[in-house]
NULOGU-303946 format. One record per residue (C-alpha): x, z, y; residue in three letters. Coordinates in steps of 0.001 Angstrom, whole numbers, padded with zeros to 6 digits, always signed. Last residue first. Layout:
N
XZYALA
...
This chain:
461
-002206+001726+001634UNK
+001287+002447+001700UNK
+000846+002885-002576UNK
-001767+001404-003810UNK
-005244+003162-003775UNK
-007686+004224-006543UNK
-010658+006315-006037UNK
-013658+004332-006491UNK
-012559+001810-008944UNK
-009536+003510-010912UNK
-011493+006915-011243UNK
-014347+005488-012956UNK
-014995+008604-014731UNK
-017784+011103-013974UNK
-016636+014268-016462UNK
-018007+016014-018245UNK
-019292+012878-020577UNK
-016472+012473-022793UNK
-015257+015805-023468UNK
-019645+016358-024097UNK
-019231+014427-027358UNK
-020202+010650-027961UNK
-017160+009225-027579UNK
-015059+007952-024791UNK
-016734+005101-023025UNK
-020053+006393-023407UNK
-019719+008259-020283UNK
-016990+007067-018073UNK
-014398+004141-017413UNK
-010890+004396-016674UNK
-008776+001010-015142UNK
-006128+002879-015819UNK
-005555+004001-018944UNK
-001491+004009-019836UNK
-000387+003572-015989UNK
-003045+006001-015233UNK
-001001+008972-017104UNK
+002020+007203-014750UNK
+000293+007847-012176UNK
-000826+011522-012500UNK
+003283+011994-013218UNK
+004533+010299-010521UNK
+002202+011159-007621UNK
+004590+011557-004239UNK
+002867+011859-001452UNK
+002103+009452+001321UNK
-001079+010151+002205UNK
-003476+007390+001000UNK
-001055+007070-002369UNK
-001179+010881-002950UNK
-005549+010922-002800UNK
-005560+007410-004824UNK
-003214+008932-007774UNK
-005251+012305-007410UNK
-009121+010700-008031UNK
-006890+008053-009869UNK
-006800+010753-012771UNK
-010783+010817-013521UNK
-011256+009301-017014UNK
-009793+012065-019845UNK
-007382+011224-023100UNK
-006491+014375-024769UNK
-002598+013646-025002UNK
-002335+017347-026351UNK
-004772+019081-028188UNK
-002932+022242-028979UNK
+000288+021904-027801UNK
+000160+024979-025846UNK
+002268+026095-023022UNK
+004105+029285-023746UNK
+003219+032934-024193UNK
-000309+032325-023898UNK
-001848+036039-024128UNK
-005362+036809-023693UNK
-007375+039735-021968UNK
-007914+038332-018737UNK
-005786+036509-018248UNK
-001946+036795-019731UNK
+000457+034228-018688UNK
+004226+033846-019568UNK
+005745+031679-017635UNK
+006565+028070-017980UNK
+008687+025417-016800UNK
+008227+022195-018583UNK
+011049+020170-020773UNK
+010702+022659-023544UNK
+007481+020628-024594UNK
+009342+017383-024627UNK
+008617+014906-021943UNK
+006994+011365-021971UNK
+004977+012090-025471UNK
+005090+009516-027867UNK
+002711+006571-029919UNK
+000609+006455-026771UNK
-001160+003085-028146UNK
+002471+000900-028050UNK
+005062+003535-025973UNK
+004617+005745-023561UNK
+002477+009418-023417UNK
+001368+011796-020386UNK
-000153+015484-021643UNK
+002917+017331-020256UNK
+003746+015256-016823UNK
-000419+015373-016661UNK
-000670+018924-016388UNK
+002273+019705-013799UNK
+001059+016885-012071UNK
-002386+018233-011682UNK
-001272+021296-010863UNK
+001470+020165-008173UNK
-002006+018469-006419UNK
-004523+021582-006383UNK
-001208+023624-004929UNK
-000920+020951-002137UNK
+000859+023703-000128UNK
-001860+026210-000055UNK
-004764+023589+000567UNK
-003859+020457+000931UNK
-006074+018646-001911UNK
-008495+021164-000380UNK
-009185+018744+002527UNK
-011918+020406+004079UNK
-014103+017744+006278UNK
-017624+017076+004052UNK
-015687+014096+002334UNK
-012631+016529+001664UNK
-014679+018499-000292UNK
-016376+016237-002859UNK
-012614+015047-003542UNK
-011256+018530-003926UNK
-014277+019293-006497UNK
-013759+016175-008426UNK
-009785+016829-008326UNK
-010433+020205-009963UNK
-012585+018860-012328UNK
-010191+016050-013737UNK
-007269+019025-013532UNK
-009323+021513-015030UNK
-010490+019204-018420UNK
-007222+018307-019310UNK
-006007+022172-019545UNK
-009037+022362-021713UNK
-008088+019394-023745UNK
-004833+020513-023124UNK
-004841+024118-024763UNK
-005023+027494-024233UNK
-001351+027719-022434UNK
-001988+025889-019653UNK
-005808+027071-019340UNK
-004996+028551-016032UNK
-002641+025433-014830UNK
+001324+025665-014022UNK
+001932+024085-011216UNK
+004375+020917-010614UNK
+006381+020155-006700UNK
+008285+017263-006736UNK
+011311+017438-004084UNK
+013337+016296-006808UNK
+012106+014749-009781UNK
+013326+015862-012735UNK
+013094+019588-013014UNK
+009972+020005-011059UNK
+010241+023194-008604UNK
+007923+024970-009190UNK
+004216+026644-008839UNK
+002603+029213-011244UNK
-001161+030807-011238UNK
-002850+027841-010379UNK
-006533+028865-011067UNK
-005343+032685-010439UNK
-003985+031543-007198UNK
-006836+029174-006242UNK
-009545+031254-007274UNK
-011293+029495-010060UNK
-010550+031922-012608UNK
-012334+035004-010671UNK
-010334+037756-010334UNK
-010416+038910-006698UNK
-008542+038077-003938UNK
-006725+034720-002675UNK
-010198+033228-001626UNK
-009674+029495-001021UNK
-011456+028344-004056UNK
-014510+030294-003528UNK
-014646+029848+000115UNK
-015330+026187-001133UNK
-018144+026595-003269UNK
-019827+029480-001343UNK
-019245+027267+002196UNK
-020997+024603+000739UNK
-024241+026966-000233UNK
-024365+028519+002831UNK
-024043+024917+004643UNK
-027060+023654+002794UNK
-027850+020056+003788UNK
-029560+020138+000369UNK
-027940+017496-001266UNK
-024470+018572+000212UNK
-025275+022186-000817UNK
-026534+020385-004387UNK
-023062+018959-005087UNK
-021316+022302-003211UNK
-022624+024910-005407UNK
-022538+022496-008715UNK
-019170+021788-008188UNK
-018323+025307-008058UNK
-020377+026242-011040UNK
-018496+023487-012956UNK
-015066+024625-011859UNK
-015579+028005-012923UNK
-016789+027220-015843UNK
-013166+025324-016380UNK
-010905+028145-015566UNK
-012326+030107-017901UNK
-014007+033454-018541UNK
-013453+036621-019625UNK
-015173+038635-016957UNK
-013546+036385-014304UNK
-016129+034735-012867UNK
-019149+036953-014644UNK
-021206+037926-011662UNK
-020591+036215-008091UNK
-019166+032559-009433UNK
-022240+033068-012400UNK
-024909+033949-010472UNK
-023889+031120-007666UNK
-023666+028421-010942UNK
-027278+030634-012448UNK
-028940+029779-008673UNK
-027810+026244-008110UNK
-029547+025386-011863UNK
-033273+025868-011774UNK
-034292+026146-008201UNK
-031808+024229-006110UNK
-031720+021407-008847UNK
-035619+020625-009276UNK
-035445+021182-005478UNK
-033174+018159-004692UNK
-035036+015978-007475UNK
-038522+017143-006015UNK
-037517+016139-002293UNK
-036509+012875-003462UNK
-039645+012168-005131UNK
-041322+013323-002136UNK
-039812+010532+000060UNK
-037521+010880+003278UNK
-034565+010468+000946UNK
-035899+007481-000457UNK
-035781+005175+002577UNK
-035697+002018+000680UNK
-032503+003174-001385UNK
-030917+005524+001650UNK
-030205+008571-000252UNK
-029683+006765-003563UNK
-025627+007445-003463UNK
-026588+011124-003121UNK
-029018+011229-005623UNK
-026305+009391-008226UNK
-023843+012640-006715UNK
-026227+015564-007241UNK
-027164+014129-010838UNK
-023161+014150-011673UNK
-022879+017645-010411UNK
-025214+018680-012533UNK
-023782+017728-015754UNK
-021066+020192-015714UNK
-023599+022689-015297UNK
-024923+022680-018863UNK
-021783+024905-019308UNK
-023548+027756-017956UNK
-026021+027182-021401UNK
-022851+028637-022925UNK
-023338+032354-021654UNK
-026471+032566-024385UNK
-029941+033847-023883UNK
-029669+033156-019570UNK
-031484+036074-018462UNK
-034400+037284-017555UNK
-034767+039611-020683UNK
-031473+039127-021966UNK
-030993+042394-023495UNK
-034413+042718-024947UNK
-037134+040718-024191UNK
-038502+037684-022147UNK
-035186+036011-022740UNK
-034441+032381-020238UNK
-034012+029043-021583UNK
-032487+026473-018903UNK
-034578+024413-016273UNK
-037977+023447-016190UNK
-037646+019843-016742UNK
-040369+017085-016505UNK
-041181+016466-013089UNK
-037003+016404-011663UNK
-036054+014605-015241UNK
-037829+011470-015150UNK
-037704+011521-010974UNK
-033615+011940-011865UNK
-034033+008846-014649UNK
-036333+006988-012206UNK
-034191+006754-009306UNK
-031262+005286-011666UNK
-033393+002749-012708UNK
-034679+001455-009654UNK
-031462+001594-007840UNK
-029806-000573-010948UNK
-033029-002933-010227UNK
-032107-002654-006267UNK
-028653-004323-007532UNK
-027199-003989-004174UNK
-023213-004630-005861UNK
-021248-001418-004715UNK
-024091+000822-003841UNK
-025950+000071-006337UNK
-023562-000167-009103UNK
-022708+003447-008588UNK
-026160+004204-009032UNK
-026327+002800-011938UNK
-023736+004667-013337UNK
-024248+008300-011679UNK
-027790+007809-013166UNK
-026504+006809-016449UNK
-024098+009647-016847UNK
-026770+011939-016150UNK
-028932+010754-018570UNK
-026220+010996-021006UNK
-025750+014969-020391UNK
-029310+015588-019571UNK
-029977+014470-023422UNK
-026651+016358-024063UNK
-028825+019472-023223UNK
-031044+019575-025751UNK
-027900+020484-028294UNK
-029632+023969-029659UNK
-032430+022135-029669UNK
-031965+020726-032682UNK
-034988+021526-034773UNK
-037473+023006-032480UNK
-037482+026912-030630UNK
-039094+027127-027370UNK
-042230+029147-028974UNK
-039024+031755-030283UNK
-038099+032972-026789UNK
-038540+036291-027428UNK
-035177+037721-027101UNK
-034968+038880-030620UNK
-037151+035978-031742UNK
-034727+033435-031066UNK
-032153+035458-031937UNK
-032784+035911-035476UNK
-035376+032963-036100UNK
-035599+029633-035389UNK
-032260+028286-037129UNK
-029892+026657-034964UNK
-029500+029640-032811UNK
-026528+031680-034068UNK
-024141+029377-036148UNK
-025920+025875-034373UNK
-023896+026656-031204UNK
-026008+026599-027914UNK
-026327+024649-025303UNK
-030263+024350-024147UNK
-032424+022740-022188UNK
-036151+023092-020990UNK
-039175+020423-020782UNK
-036885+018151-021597UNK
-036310+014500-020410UNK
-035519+010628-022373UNK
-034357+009077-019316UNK
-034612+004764-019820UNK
-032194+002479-019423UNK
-032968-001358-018817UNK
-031315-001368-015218UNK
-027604-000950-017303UNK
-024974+001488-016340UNK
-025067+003705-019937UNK
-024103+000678-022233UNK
-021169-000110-020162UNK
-020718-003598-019642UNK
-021346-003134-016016UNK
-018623-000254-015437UNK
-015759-001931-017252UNK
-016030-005153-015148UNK
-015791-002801-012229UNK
-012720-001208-013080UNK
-011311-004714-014016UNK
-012443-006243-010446UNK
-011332-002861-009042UNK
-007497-003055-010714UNK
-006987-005886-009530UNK
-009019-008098-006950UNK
-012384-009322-006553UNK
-014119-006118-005771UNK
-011684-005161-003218UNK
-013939-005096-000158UNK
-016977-003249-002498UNK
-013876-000407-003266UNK
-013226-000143+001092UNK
-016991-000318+002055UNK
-017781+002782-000825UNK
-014931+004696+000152UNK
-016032+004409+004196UNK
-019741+005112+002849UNK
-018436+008429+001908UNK
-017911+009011-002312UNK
-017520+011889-004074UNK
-019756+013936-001744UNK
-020159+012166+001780UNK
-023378+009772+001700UNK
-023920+011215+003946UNK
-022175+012141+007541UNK
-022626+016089+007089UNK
-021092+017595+009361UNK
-019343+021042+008025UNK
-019994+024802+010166UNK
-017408+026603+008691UNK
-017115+030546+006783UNK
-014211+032133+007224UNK
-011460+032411+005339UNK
-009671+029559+006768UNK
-009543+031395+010143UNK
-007553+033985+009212UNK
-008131+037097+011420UNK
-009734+038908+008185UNK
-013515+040181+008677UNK
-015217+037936+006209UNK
-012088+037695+004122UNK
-013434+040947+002199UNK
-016973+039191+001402UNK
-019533+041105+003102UNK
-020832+038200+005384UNK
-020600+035967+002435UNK
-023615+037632+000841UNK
-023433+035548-002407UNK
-025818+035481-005047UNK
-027891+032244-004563UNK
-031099+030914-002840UNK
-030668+032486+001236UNK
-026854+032194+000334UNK
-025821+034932+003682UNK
-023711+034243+006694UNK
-026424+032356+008723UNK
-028846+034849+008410UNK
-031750+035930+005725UNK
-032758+039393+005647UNK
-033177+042502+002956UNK
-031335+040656+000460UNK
-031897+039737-003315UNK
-035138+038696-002827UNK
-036703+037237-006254UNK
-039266+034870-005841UNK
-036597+031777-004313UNK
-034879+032478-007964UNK
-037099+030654-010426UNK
-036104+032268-013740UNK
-038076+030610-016736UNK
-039510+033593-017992UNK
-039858+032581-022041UNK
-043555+032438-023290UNK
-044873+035475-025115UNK
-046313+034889-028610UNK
């Protein structure tokens, strides 16, 4: 039996010569992207300093939340974040050798496909969901690490160190065919989706940087190239080659976080710039493109002066639509600490979506028993992407409770903008917590959580 090719892209030279305008590990050649010769100087490729720790959190966020610890909302935040089962020194990384995310219909079984592409020696019972072993690790990394930084606990450090060293020596990546269609490929477009968990690892080794020296270690070195080699390069594939093929808004958003998470790691400006010229890029069709992420801006109808956009996965469904607007602000946030506020960016566009899609998901009364606005109480135009229809915004899903909302509450508060709808979808949660504290499933764990303590700020503050 053949083993799988397990695609290590430094050994495959895509372009004739490296320069400073070209992904040296990825897909992009940003020197031949259309905006590369347009007068506009946000299109272009920047040179960003790197003052780290500087992805979701800078070590001005991190002095300002461990200032507030005793008061309300951090003290609750934090209370929330050391009882959870995920954040404590006594957790241990249970690693694979490769991952997978898969549905059980077409790979659960050891045969069919499995052998079709030749990857039938990676084949065990349940491997199919290997990756949500990477998915709670992850969580626990980001967790401990968190309460690091904020508390000193070297035995959180400790822990959370040895989960990504756990994981950096044992894990070879994604499964990749040796045969037919997919030979040296990805076997199913799904095991993209394993990318919303590396952000997460990028940001606990970011927070760990300067844990006893570690970054000048060769454990760190190992975690930063376990990532550049096995997952930047399929999140670069992906935003070059099948953005917009029939995909979401939401891949999108985890191959862009994973771009600039490890760029930041990495001190990669290339792979920064990739992420975040990504975003700003008005041409193409690729979902996360700012104008065919937020398709739709208006006036609100109730607040005046409020600005609410309508979100690509509007009219899928919330937990989708959910999903965007908790990545997007992850993304924006992990920007602005390297020095490009794309909160901002086209007329707070990122910002009007997110209040667009929590105005419609927000709920009052005792447990959320209503909605805060009827359905018909939205703006909405009919939106057709890339093959599908949504005629009108879907109800499908809707109140999906997500952790991440203060990212945007904090952001408008620190600048003076209005947030009324993000806050009051806080107002029922807040303080949020993270993985483990909202199920077991990957809706729980995509995202980091613990909005309230690292992101939120009053009003004027």
């Amino acid at each position: 039996m053949k083993k799988s090719i397990i695609y290590i892209f430094s050994a495959i030279s895509l372009f004739a010569s490296a320069s400073c305008t070209e992904i040296e590990d990825g897909f992009e050649n940003i020197s031949s992207w259309d905006q590369a010769d347009d007068d506009n100087p946000e299109l272009q490729p920047k040179t960003y300093t790197l003052s780290h720790p500087c992805l979701m959190h800078s070590a001005t966020d991190i002095s300002y939340v461990k200032a507030h610890l005793s008061e309300s909302p951090w003290a609750e935040a934090y209370q929330k974040l050391a009882s959870n089962s995920y954040a404590q020194p006594t957790y241990k990384a249970s690693p694979k050798e490769y991952i997978a995310r898969l549905d059980a219909t077409n790979w659960a079984d050891g045969g069919g496909r499995w052998t079709q592409y030749g990857v039938l020696d990676k084949w065990y019972p349940g491997v199919q969901n290997s990756y949500t072993n990477l998915m709670r690790d992850a969580a626990a990394a980001y967790q401990l690490a968190l309460r690091y930084v904020l508390t000193g606990d070297q035995e959180c450090a400790t822990a959370a160190r040895q989960i990504l060293v756990d994981w950096a020596y044992t894990n070879k990546g994604m499964i990749y065919g040796t045969q037919g269609t997919l030979k040296d490929e990805l076997i199913d477009s799904n095991e993209f989706l394993i990318l919303f968990q590396i952000y997460q690892v990028a940001n606990a080794a970011e927070l760990l940087r300067d844990n006893n020296g570690w970054d000048k270690t060769e454990e760190y070195r190992k975690v930063v190239d376990w990532l550049k080699t096995y997952f930047y390069p399929e999140a670069s594939r992906f935003l070059k080659t099948k953005s917009g093929d029939h995909y979401w808004l939401n891949w999108d958003l985890a191959c862009m976080t994973t771009c600039i998470s490890v760029g930041v790691l990495d001190d990669n400006q290339d792979m920064i710039n990739e992420a975040i010229l990504h975003y700003k890029n008005d041409r193409g069709i690729g979902a996360g493109k700012h104008l065919n992420a937020i398709p739709y801006v208006y006036d609100d109808p109730d607040i005046e002066g409020l600005k609410i956009a309508q979100c690509n996965e509007s009219g899928r469904d919330q937990g989708h639509a959910t999903l965007c607007a908790t990545m997007l602000g992850i993304f924006c946030q992990m920007a602005n600490n390297v020095g490009e506020d794309l909160f901002a960016y086209a007329d707070y566009r990122a910002c009007a979506m997110a209040e667009y899609v929590a105005k419609y998901n927000a709920t009052v009364g005792a447990n959320g028993s209503s909605f805060m606005f009827p359905q018909n109480t939205l703006p909405y135009t009919n939106y057709r992407f890339q093959g599908y229809d949504m005629p009108a915004i879907s109800e499908a899903y809707r109140g999906t409770v997500r952790p991440g909302w203060d990212v945007w509450v904090g952001y408008a508060n620190a600048h003076g903008r209005k947030c009324n709808y993000t806050e009051a979808l806080m107002n029922e949660m807040r303080p949020d917590g993270g993985g483990g504290n909202y199920g077991g499933n990957s809706g729980g764990f995509d995202q980091t959580g613990f909005s309230t303590l690292m992101f939120y700020r009053p009003a004027g503050n």
